[in-house]
NUGUVEX-468339 format. One record per residue: residue number from 1; z, x, y of N, C-alpha, C in turn; chain. Coordinates in steps of 0.1 Angstrom, whole numbers, plus 2048, in hexadecimal, padded with zeros to 3 digits. Each point is the difference from the previous one (the first is absolute). Layout:
<atoms>
+-----+------+------+------+-------+-------+-------+------+------+------+--------+
! num ! n_c3 ! n_c1 ! n_c2 ! ca_c3 ! ca_c1 ! ca_c2 ! c_c3 ! c_c1 ! c_c2 ! chaine !
+-----+------+------+------+-------+-------+-------+------+------+------+--------+
! NUM !    Z !    X !    Y !     Z !     X !     Y !    Z !    X !    Y !      A !
...
+-----+------+------+------+-------+-------+-------+------+------+------+--------+
</atoms>
This chain:
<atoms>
+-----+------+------+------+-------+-------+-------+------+------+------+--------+
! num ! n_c3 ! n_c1 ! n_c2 ! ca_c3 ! ca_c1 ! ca_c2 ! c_c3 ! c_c1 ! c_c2 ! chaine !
+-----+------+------+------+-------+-------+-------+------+------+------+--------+
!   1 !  836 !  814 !  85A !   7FD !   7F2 !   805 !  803 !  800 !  80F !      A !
!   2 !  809 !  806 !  806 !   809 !   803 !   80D !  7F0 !  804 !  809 !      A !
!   3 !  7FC !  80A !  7FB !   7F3 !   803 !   805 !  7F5 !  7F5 !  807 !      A !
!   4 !  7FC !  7F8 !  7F3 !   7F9 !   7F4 !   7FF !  800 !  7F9 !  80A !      A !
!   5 !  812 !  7FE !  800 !   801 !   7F6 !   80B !  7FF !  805 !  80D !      A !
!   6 !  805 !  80D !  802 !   7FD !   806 !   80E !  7F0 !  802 !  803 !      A !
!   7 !  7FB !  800 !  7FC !   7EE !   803 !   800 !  7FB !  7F7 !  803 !      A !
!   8 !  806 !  7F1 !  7FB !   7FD !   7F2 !   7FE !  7F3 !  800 !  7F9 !      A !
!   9 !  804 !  805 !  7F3 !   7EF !   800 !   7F2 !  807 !  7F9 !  7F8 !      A !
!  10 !  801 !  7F3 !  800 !   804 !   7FA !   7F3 !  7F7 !  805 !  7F7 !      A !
!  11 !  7F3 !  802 !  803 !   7F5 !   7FB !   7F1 !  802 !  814 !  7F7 !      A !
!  12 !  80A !  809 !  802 !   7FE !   807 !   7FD !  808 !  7FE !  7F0 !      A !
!  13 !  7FF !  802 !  7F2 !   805 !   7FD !   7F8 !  807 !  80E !  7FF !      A !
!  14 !  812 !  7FF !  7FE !   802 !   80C !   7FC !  802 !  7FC !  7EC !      A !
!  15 !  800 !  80C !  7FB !   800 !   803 !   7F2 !  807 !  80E !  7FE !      A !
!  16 !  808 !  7FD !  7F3 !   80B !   80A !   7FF !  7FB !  802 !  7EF !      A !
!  17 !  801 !  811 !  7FD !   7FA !   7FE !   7F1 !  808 !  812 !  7FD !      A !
!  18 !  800 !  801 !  7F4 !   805 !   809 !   7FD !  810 !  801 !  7F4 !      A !
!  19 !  80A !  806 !  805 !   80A !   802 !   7F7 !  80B !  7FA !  803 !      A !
!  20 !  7FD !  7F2 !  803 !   80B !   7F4 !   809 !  808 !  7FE !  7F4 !      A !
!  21 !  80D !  7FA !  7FF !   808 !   7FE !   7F8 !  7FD !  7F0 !  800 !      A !
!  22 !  7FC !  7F8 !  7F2 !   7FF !   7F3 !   7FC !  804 !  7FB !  80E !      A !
!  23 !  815 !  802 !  7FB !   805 !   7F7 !   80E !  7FE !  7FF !  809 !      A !
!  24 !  7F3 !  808 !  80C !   801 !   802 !   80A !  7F3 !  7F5 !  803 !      A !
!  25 !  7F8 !  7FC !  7F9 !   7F5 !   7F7 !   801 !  807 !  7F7 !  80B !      A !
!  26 !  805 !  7F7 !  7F7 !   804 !   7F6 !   806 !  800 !  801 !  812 !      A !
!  27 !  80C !  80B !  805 !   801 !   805 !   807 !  7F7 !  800 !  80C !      A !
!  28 !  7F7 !  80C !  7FB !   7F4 !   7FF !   80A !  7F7 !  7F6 !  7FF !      A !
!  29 !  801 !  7FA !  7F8 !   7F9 !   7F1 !   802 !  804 !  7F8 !  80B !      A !
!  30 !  80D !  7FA !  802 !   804 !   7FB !   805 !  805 !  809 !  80A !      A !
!  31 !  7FD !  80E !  80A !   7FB !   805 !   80A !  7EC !  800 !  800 !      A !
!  32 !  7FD !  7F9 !  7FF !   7F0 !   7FA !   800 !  7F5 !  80C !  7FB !      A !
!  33 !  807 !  806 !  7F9 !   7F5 !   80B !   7F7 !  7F4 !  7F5 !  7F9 !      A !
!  34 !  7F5 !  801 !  803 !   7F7 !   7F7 !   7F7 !  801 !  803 !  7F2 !      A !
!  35 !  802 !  80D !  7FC !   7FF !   7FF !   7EF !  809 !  80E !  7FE !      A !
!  36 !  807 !  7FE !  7F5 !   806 !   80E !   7FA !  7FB !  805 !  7F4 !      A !
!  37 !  7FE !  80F !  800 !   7F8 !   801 !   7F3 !  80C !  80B !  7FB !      A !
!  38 !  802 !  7FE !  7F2 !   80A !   80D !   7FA !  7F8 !  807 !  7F5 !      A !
!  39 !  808 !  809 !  7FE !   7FE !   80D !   7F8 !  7F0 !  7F9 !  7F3 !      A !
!  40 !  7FA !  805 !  7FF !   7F4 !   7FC !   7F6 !  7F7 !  7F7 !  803 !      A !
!  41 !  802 !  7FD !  80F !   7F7 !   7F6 !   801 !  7F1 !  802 !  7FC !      A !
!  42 !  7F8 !  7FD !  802 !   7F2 !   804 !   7FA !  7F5 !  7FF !  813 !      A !
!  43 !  7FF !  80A !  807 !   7F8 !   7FE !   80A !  7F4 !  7F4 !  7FF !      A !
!  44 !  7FA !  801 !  7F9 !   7F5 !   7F5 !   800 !  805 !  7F0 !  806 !      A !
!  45 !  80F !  7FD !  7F6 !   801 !   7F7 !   7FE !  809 !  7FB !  812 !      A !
!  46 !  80C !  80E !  802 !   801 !   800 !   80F !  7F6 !  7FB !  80C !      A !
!  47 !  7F4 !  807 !  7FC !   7F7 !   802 !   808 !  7F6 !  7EC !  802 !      A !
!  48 !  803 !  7FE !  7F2 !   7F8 !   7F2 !   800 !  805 !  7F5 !  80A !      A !
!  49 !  80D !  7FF !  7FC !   80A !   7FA !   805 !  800 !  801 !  80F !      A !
!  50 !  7FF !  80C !  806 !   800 !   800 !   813 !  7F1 !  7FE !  802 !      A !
!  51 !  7F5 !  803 !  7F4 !   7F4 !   7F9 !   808 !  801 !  7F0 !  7FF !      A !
!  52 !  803 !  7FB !  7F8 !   800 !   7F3 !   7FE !  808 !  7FA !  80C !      A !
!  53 !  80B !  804 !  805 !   807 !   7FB !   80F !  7F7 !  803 !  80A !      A !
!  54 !  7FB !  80B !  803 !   7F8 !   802 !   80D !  7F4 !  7F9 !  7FE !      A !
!  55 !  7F9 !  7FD !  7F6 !   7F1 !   7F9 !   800 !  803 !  7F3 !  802 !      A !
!  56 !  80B !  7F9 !  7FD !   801 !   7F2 !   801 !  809 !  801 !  80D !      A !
!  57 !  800 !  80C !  80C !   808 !   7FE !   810 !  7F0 !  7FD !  806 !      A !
!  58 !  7F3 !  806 !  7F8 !   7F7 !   7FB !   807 !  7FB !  811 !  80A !      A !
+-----+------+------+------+-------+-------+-------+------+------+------+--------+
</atoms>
């Protein structure tokens, strides 16, 4: 996110996916991760979800 802000790209969505521990969601949520995905997620359903944010930024 440190990045983001030095760049000055708000519109860049970061996304965290992989073998995060439950507790840690919250976490990077509230450091402005747009979405966390854990262990099983299903790609399709990942993938729906960040199109559906970028198509409605226009």
């Amino acid at each position: 996110m440190e990045l983001r802000d030095t760049w000055k790209r708000p519109d860049i969505l970061v996304v965290a996916g992989g073998v995060i521990p439950p507790n840690d969601f919250d976490f990077l949520k509230q450091a402005d991760c747009f979405e966390v995905f854990g262990p099983g997620t299903k790609i399709p359903k990942a993938a729906k979800g960040i199109l559906e944010v970028l198509g409605r930024r226009g």
